[in-house]
One Martini backbone bead per residue (centre of mass of N, CA, C, O) as a GRO file, in nm:
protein
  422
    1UNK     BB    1  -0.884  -2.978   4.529
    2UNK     BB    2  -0.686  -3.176   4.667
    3UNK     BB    3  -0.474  -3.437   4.546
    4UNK     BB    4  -0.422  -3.770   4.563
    5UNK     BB    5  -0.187  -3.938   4.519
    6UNK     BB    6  -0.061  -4.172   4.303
    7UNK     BB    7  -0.203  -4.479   4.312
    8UNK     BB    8  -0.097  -4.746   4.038
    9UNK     BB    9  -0.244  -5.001   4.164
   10UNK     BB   10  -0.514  -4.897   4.204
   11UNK     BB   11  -0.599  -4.821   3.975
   12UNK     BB   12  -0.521  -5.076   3.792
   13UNK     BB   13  -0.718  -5.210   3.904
   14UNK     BB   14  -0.984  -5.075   3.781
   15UNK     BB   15  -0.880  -5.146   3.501
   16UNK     BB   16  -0.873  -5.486   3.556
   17UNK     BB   17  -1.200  -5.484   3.610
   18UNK     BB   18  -1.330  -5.372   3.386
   19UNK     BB   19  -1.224  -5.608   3.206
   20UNK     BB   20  -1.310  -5.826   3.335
   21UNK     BB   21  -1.636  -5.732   3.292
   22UNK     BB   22  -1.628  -5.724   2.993
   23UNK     BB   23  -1.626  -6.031   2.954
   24UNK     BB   24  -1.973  -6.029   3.053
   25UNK     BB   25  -2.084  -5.804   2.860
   26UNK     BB   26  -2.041  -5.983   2.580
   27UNK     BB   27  -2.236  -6.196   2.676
   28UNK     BB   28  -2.467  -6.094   2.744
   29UNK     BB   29  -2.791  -5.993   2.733
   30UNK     BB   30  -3.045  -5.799   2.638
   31UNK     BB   31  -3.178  -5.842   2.884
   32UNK     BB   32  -2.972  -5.790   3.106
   33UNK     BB   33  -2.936  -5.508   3.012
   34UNK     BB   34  -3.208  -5.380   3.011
   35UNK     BB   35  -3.221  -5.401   3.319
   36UNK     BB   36  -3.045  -5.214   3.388
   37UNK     BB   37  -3.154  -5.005   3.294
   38UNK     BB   38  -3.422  -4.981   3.412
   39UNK     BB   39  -3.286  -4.945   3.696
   40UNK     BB   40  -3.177  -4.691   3.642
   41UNK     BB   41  -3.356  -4.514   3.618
   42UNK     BB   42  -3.536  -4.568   3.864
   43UNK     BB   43  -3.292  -4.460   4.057
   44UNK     BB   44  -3.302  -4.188   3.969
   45UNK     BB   45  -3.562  -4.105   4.052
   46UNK     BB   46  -3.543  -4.207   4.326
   47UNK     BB   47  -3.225  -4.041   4.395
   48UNK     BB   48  -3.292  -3.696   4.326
   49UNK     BB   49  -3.240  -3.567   4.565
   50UNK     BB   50  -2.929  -3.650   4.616
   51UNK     BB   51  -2.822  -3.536   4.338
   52UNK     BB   52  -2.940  -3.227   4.389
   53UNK     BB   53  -2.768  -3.184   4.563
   54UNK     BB   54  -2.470  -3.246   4.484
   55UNK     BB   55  -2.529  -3.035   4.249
   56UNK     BB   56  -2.493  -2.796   4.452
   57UNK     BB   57  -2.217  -2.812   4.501
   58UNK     BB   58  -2.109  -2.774   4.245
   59UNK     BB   59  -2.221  -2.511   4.186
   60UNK     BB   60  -2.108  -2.329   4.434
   61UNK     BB   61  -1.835  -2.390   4.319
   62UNK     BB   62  -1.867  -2.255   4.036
   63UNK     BB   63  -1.911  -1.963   4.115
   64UNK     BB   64  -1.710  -1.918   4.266
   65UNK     BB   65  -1.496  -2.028   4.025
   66UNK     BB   66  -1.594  -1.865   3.790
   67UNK     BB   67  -1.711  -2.087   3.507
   68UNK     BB   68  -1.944  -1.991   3.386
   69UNK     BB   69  -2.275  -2.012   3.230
   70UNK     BB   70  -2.212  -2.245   3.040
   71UNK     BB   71  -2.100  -2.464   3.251
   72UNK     BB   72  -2.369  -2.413   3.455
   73UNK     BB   73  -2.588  -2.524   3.243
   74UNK     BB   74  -2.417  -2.840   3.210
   75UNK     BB   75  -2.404  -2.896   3.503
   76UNK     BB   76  -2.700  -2.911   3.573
   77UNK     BB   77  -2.970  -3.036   3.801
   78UNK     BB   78  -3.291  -3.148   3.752
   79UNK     BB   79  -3.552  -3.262   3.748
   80UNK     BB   80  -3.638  -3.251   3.473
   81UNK     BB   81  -3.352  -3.380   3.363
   82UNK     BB   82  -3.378  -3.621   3.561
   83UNK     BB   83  -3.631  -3.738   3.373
   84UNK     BB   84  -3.485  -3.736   3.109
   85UNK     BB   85  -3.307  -3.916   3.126
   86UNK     BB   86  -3.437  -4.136   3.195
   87UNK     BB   87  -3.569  -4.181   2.958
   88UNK     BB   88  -3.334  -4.197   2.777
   89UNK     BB   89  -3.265  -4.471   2.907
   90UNK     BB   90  -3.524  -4.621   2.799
   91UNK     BB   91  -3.493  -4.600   2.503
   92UNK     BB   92  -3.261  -4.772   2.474
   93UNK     BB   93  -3.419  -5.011   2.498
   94UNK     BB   94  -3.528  -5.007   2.225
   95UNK     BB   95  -3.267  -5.005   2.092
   96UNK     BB   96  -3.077  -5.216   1.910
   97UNK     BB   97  -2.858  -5.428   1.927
   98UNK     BB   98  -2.556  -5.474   1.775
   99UNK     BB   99  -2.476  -5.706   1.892
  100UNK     BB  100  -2.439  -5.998   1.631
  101UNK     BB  101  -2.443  -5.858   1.387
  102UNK     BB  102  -2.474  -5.904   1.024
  103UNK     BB  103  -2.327  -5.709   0.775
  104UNK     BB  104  -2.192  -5.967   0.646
  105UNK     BB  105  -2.184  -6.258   0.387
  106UNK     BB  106  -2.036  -6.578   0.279
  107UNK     BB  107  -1.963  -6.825   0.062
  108UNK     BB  108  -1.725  -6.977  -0.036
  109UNK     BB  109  -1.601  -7.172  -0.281
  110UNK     BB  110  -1.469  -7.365  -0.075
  111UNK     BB  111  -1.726  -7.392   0.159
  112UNK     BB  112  -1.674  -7.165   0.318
  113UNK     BB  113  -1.769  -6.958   0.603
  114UNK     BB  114  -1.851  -6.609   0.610
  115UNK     BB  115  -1.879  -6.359   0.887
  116UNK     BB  116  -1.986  -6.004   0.996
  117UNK     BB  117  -1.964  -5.924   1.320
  118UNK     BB  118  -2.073  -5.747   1.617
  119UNK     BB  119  -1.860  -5.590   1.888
  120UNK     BB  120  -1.735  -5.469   2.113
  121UNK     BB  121  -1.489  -5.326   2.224
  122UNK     BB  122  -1.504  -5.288   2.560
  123UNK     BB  123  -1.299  -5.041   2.731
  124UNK     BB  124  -1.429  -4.741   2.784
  125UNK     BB  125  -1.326  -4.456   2.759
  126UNK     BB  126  -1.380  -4.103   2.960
  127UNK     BB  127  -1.367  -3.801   2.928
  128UNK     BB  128  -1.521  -3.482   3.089
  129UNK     BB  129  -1.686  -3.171   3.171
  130UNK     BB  130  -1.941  -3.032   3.309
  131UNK     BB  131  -2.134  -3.359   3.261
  132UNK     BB  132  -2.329  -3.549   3.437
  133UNK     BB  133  -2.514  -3.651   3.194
  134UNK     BB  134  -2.296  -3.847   3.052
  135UNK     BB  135  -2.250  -4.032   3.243
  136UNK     BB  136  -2.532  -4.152   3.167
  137UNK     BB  137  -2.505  -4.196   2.894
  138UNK     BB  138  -2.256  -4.374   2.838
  139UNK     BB  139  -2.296  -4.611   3.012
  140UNK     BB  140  -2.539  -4.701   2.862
  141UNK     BB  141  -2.443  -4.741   2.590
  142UNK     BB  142  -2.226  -4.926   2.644
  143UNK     BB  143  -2.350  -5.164   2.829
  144UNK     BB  144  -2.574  -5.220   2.546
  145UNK     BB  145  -2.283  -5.310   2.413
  146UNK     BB  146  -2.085  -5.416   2.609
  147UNK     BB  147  -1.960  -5.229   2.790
  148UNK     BB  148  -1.731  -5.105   2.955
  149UNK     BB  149  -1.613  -4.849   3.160
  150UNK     BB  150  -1.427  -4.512   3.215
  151UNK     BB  151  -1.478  -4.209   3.455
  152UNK     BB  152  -1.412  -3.874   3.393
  153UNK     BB  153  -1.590  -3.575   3.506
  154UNK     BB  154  -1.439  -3.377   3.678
  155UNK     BB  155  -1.442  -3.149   3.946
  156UNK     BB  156  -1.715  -3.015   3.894
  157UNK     BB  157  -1.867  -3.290   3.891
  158UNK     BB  158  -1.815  -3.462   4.133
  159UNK     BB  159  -1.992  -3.502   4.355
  160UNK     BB  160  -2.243  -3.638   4.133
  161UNK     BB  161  -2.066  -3.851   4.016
  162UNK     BB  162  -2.077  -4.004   4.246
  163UNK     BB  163  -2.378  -4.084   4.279
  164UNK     BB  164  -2.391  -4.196   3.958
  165UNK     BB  165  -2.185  -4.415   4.010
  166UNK     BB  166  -2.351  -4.576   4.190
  167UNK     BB  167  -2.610  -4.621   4.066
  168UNK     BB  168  -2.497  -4.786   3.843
  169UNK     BB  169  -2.378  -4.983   3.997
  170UNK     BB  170  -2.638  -5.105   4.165
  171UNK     BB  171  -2.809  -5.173   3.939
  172UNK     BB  172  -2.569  -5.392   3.819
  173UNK     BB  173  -2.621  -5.567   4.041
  174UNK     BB  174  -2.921  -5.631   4.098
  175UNK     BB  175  -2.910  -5.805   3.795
  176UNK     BB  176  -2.626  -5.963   3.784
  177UNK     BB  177  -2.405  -5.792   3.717
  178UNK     BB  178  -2.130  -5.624   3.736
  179UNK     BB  179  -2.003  -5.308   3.870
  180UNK     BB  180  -1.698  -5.279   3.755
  181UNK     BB  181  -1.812  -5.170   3.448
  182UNK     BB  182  -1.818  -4.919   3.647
  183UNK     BB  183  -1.567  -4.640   3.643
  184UNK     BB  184  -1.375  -4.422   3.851
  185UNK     BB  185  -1.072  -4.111   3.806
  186UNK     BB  186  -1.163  -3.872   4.016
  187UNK     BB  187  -0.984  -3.910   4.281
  188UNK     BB  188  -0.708  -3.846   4.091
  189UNK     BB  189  -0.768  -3.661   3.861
  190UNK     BB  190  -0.563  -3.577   3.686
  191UNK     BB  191  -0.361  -3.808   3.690
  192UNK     BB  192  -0.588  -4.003   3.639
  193UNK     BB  193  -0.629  -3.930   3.353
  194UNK     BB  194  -0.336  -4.007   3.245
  195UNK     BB  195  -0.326  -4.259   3.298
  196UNK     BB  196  -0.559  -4.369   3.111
  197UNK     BB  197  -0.430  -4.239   2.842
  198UNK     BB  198  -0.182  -4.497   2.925
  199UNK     BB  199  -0.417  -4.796   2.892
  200UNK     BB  200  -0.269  -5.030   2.752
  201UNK     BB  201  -0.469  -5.309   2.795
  202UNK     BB  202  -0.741  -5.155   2.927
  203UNK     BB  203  -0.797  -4.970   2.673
  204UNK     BB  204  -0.985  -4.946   2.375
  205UNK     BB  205  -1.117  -4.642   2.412
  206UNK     BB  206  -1.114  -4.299   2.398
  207UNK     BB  207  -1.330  -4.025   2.511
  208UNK     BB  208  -1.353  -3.667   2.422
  209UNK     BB  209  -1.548  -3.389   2.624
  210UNK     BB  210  -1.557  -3.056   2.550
  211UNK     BB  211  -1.313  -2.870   2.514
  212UNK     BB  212  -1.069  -2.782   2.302
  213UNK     BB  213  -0.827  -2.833   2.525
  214UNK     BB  214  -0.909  -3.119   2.609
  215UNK     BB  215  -0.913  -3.284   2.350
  216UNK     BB  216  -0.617  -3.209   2.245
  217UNK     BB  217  -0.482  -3.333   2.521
  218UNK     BB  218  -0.572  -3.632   2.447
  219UNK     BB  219  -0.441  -3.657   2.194
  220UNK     BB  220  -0.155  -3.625   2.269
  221UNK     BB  221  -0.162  -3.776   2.550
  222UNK     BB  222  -0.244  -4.083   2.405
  223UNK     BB  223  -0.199  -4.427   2.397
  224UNK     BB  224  -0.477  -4.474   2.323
  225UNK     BB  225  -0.742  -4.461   2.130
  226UNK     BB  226  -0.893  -4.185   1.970
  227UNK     BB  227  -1.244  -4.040   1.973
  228UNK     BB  228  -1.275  -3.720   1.820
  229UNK     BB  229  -1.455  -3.463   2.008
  230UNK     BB  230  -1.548  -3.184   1.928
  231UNK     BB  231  -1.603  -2.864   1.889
  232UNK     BB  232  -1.824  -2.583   1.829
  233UNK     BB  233  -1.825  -2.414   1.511
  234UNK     BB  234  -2.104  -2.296   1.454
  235UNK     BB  235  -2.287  -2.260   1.100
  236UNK     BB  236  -2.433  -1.994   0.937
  237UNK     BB  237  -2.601  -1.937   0.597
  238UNK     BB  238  -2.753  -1.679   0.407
  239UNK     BB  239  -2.876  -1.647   0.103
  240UNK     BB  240  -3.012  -1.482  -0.106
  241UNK     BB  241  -3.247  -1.677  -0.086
  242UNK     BB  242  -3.370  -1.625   0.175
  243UNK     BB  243  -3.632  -1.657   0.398
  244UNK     BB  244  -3.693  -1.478   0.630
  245UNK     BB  245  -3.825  -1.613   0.815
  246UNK     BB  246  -3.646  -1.859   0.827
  247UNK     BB  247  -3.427  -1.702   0.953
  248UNK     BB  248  -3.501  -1.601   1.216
  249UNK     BB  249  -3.570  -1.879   1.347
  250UNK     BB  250  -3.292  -2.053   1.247
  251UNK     BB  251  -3.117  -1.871   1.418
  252UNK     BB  252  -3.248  -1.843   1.681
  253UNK     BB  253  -3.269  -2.149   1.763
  254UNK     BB  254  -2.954  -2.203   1.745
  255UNK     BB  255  -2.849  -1.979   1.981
  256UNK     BB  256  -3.087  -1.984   2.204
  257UNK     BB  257  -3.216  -2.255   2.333
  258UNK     BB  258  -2.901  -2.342   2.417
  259UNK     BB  259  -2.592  -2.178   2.406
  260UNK     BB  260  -2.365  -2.449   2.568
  261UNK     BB  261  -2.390  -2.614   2.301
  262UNK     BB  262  -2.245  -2.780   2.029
  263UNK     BB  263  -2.515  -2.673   1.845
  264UNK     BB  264  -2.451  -2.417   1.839
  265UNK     BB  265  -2.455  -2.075   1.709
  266UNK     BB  266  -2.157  -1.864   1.642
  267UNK     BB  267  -2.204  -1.843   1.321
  268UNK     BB  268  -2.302  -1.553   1.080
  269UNK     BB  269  -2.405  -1.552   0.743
  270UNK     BB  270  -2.433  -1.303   0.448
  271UNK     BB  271  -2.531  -1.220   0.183
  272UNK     BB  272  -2.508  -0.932   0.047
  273UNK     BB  273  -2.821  -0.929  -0.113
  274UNK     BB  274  -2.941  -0.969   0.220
  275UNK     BB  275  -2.879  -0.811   0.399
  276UNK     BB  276  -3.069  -0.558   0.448
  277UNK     BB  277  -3.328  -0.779   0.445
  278UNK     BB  278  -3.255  -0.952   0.728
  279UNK     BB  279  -3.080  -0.845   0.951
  280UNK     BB  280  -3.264  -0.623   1.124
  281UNK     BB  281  -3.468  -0.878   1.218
  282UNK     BB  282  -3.229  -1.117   1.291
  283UNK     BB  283  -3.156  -0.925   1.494
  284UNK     BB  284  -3.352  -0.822   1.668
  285UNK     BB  285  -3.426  -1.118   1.773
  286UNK     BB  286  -3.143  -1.183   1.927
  287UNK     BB  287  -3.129  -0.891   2.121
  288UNK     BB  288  -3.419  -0.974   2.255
  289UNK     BB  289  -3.253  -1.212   2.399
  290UNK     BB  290  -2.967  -1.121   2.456
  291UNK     BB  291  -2.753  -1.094   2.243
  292UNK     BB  292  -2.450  -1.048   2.130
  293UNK     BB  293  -2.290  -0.870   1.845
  294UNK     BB  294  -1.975  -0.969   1.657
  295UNK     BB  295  -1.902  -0.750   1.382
  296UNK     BB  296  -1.871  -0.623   1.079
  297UNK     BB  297  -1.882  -0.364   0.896
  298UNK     BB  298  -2.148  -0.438   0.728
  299UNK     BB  299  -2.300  -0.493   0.976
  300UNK     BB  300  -2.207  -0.204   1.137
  301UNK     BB  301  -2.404  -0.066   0.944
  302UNK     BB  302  -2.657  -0.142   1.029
  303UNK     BB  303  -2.539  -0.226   1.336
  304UNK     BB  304  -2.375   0.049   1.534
  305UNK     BB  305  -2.404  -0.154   1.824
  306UNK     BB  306  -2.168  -0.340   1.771
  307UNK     BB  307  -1.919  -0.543   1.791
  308UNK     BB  308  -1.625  -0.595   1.698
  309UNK     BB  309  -1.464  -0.837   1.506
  310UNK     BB  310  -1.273  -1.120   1.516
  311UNK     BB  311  -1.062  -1.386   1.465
  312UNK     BB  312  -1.095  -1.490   1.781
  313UNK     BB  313  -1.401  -1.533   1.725
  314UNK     BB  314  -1.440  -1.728   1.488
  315UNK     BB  315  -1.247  -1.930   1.677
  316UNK     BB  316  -1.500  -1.955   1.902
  317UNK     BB  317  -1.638  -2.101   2.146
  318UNK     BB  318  -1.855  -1.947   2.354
  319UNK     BB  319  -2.124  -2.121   2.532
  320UNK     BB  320  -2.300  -1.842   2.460
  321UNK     BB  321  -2.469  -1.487   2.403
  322UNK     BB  322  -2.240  -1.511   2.130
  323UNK     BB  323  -2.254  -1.359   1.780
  324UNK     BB  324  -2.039  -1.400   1.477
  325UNK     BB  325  -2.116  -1.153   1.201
  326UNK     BB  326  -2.107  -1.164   0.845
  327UNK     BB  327  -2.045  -1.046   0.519
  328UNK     BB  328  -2.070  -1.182   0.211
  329UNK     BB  329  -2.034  -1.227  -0.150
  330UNK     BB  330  -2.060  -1.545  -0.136
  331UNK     BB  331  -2.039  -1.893  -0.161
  332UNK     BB  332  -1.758  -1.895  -0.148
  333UNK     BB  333  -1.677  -1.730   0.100
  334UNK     BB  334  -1.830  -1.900   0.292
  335UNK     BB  335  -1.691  -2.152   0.257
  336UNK     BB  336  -1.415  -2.030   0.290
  337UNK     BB  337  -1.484  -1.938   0.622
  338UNK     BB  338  -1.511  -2.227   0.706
  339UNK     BB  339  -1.292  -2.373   0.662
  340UNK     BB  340  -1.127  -2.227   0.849
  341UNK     BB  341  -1.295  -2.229   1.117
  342UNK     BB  342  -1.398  -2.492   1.143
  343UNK     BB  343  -1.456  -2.817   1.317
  344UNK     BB  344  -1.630  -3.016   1.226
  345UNK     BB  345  -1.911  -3.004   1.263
  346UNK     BB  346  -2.185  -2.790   1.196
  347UNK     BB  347  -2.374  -2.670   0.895
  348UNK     BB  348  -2.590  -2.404   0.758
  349UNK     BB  349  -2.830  -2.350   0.521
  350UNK     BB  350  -3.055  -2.058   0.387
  351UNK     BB  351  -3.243  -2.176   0.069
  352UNK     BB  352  -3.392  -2.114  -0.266
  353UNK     BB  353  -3.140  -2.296  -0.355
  354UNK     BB  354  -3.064  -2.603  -0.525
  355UNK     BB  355  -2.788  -2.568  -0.596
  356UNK     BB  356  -2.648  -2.424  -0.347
  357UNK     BB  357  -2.738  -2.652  -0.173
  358UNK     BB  358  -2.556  -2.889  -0.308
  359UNK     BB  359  -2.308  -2.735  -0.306
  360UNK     BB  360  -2.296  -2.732   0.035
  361UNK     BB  361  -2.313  -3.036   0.052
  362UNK     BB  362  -2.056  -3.115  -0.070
  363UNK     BB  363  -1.814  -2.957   0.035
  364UNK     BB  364  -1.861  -2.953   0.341
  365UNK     BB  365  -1.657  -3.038   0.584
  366UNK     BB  366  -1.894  -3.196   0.808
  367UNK     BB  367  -2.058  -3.414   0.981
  368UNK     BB  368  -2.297  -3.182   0.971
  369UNK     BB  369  -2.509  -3.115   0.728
  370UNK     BB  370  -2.774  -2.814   0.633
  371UNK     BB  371  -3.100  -2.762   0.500
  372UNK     BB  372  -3.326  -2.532   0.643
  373UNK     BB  373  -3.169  -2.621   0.948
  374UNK     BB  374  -3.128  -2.634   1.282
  375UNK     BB  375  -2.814  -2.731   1.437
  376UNK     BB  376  -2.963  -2.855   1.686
  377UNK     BB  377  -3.009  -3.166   1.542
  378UNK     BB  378  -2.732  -3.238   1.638
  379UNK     BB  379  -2.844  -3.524   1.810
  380UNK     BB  380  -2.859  -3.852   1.933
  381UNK     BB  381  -3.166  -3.818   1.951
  382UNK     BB  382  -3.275  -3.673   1.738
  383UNK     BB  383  -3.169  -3.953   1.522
  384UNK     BB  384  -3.229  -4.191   1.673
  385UNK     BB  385  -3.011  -4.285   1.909
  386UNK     BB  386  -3.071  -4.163   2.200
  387UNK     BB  387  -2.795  -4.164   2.351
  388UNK     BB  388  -2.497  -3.975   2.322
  389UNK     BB  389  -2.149  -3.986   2.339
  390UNK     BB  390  -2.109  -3.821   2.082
  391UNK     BB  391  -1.939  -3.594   1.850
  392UNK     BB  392  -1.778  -3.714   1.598
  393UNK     BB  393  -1.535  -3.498   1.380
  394UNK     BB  394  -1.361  -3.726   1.243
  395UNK     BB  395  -1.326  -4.018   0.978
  396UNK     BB  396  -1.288  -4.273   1.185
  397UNK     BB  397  -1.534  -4.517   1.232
  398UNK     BB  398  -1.655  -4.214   1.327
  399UNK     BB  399  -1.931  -3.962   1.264
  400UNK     BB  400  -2.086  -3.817   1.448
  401UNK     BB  401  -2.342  -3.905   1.602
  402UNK     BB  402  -2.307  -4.122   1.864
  403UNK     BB  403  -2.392  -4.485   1.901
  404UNK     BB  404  -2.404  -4.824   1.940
  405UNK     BB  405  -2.254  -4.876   1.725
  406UNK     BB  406  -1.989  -4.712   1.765
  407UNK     BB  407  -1.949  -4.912   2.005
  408UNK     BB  408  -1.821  -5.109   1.772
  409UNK     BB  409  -1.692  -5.407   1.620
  410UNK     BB  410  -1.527  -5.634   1.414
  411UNK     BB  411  -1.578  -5.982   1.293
  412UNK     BB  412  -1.478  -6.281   1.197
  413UNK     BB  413  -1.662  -6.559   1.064
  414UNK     BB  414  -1.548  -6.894   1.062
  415UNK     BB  415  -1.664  -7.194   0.851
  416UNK     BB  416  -1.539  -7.537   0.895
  417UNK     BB  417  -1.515  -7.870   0.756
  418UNK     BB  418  -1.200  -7.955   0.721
  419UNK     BB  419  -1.069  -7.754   0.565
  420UNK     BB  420  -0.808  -7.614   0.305
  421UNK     BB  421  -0.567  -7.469   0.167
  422UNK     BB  422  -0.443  -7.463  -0.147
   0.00000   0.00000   0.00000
């Protein structure tokens, strides 16, 4: 679609009025807030048929522009979707309030007291692409925690985002909140979001979700704070000692329950005194599934109907049923072979070895390591955090899945008496 000039007083609008929002939602009551998110619920299931109307213009524009498989399944919505979405916003209601939280306090010697109490962030940018259901996690999540949104959520999902953005607003507006508290830079395209990356004293964080392609850009060329959101290429490691049963269900769970998300498992990593023993089962569970196998020269002795490995295959997040296959010599090369290719997104092992087990925990640097558990748990409803913003996969501020805490910030609140400082 061709996009419109960019009007960056028109912008500037939008994010002058998302600020001046958000100065009413860190006031807000959790009544008031709980009020309108209860309210988006409602209206998403009132009207899941216009939303899947619109849903169906971006699917079929999608498969026109041949965006793959992976894309189209992140991209759809169907009812029993739009009830699960549903159900997830009311879910944060359940959720505790953060803001106001008093995380430590203590009266100094002086007879000062201080007190450090969580704060919203402000104004939440999110870019991100093919995942309709964001716009409505990352908003209900904001709105929750007190901050106002700007959502860019890319060409591919314009259609729908444009009615979850309506929804959005009119339940705020119905509840007495701003309407303004979430505002969308998807009508002016690429520009709409350079923009936004751009909007210093607009924006007070902003979060990217998507391909590592898109990520990388963001960081790149952001001028406002970002919390960086990983690509998954994520590993399973089968160690000597894993059992039979457990490697199979574990594996395949990972890789096929969903294939499209970023907690999916994109490597298999297999002690060699364990290949012989393992592999031929837990590939029959995975081939008889559809997964294409992508394999080094010892597991196509096994299995000489794989596809050969690429060193460009194991640094891919492929978010389809491809899975790239190595047999290690121990658990040092495995360790060894995540350092290299991983995103620092979720790692998990497979051991009946408990010293093995903690050392795989203790080494591994990534948001979310994992013993004898599918990497698929890596994910914030599975966490108890209802729905989440993203997983965020750098070492500042937040790590891992990202709930309602990480969208505040703190300050100190001092009080005293006509004290002064000797």
């Amino acid at each position: 679609m061709e996009q419109p000039d960019l009007d960056t007083s028109v912008l500037d609008a939008r994010l002058a009025a998302a600020k001046e929002a958000s100065y009413r939602l860190a006031r807000a009551t959790t009544a008031e807030k709980d009020a309108a998110l209860e309210r988006i619920a409602s209206d998403l299931r009132a009207r899941a048929s216009e939303v899947i109307a619109a849903n169906g213009l971006d699917l079929q524009a999608g498969r026109a522009a041949e965006i793959g498989r992976g894309l189209l399944d992140r991209l759809a919505l169907d009812e029993p979707r739009i009830d699960a979405l549903a159900d997830a916003v009311l879910d944060v209601i359940g959720l505790t309030d953060p803001v106001g939280e008093t995380l430590t306090g203590r009266t100094l010697p002086s007879g000062v007291r201080i007190d450090q109490v969580r704060v919203p962030l402000g104004v939440v940018g999110a870019i991100y692409e093919a995942r309709p259901n964001v716009t409505i996690d990352i908003a209900v999540l904001a709105l929750k925690s007190g901050n106002a949104v700007v959502l860019r959520g890319g060409s591919a999902a314009e259609q729908t985002n444009r009615v979850l953005v309506d929804v959005l607003r009119g339940a705020l507006d119905a509840v007495g909140l701003p309407a303004e508290a979430v505002q969308t830079v998807d009508d002016f395209g690429r520009a709409g979001a350079r923009h936004l990356m751009q909007a210093r004293g607009y924006v007070d964080v902003l979060i990217p979700r998507g391909s590592a392609g898109l990520i990388r850009a963001v960081v790149d060329e952001a001028r406002v704070p970002v919390i960086e959101t990983g690509a998954g290429v994520v590993h399973m490691f089968l160690d000597a000692s894993a059992p039979e049963h457990w490697a199979i269900e574990l594996v395949h769970n990972a890789k096929v329950q969903r294939p499209s998300v970023c907690n999916a498992l994109e490597t298999l990593l297999v002690h060699q005194e364990a290949a012989e023993r393992l592999l031929p089962s837990v590939l029959d569970r995975l081939t008889d599934a559809g997964v294409t196998i992508h394999a080094d020269e010892r597991v196509r002795a096994i299995r000489p109907d794989a596809l050969p490995v690429t060193d460009e295959d194991f640094a891919t997040e492929h978010m389809s049923l491809d899975l790239s296959v190595a047999v290690v010599d121990s658990l040092d090369d495995a360790l060894e072979h995540i350092r290299r290719f991983s995103t620092k997104h979720t790692e998990s092992i497979v051991t009946n070895d408990l010293a093995n087990a903690e050392r795989f925990l203790n080494e591994v640097d990534s948001a979310a390591v994992m013993v004898n558990a599918s990497t698929r748990f890596t994910d914030g409803a599975e966490f108890g955090f209802g729905a989440e913003v993203g997983i965020s996969t750098q070492k500042l501020h937040a790590r891992g899945p990202m709930g309602l805490p990480e969208l505040t910030s703190t300050k100190w609140i001092v009080r005293g008496a006509g004290h002064v400082r000797a």
